[in-house]
N, C-alpha and C positions, 0 to 999 in steps of 0.2 A: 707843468706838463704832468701827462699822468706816468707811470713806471710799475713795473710790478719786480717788489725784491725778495731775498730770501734773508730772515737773522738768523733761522734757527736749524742745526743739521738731525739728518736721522731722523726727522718728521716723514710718516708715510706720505706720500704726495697728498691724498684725500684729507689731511689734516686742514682744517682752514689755516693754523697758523703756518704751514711751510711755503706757503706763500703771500704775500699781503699787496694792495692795492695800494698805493702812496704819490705824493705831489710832490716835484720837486722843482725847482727853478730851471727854465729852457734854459740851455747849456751855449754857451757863444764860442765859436770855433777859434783854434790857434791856428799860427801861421800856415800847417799844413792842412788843415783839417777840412771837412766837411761837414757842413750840419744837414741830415739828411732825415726826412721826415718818412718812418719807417712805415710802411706799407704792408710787408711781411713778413715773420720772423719763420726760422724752424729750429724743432730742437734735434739733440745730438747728443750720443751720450757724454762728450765734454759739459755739457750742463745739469747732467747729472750727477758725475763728480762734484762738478765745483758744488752742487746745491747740497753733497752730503758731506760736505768738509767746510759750509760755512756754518760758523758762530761770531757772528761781531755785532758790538751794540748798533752798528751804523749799518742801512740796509745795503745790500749787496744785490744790483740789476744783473741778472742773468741772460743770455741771451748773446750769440756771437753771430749765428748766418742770420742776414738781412736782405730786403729789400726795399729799394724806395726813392724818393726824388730829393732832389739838392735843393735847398731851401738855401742855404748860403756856404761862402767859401771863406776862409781865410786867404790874407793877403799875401802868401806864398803859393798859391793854389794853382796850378797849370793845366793840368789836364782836365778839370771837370768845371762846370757853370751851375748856377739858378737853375731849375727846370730841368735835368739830365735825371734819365732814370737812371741805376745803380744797383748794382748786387754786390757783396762782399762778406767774409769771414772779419769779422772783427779781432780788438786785441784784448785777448784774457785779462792783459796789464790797466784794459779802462772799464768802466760801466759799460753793461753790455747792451745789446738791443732791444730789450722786452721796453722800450717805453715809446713815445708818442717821435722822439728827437733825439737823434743819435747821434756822434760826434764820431767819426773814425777818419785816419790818416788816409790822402787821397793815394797814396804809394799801394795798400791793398784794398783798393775798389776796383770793379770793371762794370762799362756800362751794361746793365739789361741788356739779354739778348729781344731783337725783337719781337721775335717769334715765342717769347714766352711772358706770361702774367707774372706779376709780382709775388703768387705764391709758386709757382713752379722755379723760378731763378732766384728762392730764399731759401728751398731745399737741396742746390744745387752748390754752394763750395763748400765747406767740409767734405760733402761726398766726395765730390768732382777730385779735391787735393791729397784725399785719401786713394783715390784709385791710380792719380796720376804719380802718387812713389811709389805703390807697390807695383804700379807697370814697370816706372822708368828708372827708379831706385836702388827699388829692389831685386827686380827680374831682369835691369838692363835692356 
């Protein structure tokens, strides 16, 4: 599948090298996982950080809000199927969503709203989780 990673930090974005096009092997989900064939990402300044504090010889996928369909589940998988559209914040802890096939845990996924395309409900959790602690959190 195809991925786009970062190795190298402090590259102005416009550098060809601070980001690279790369292949790597479609990912097979765990027990809780989903393998979800991303449809739309967005960025946030969380990927901004991470892209200016990465330096490692091994590419590093960027990329945590997502949208997209469930292509397969693992065998502990309850709430979601094959064919279910899906939005979610991914976890900083895996590869992130800039590629073709994404694996994140079905615990933080929520299906697609209907009412919205895959790029407007891939702009929508980081924001969405950012506004809802400084309502509920923070402001009580």
């Amino acid at each position: 599948m195809k991925a786009i990673s970062s190795t190298h930090n402090g590259l102005p974005i416009e550098d060809p090298a601070s980001l690279q096009d790369i292949f790597m092997p479609r990912p097979s989900p765990g027990p809780r996982d989903l393998l979800v064939e991303v449809k739309a990402v967005s960025v946030n300044p969380v990927d901004t950080k991470v892209r200016a504090g990465t330096f490692t010889p091994e590419p590093k996928i960027l990329g945590w809000d997502a949208a997209g369909i469930v292509r397969e589940v693992g065998p502990q998988v309850t709430l979601f199927k094959p064919g279910d559209q899906v939005y979610y914040a991914g976890s900083i802890a895996r590869p992130g969503s800039n590629s073709e096939y994404h694996l994140v845990d079905e615990r933080i996924v929520g299906h697609q709203p209907r009412s919205l395309d895959a790029a407007q409900a891939a702009a929508l959790p980081l924001t969405a989780i950012t506004a809802w602690e400084l309502l509920f959190d923070r402001l009580g």
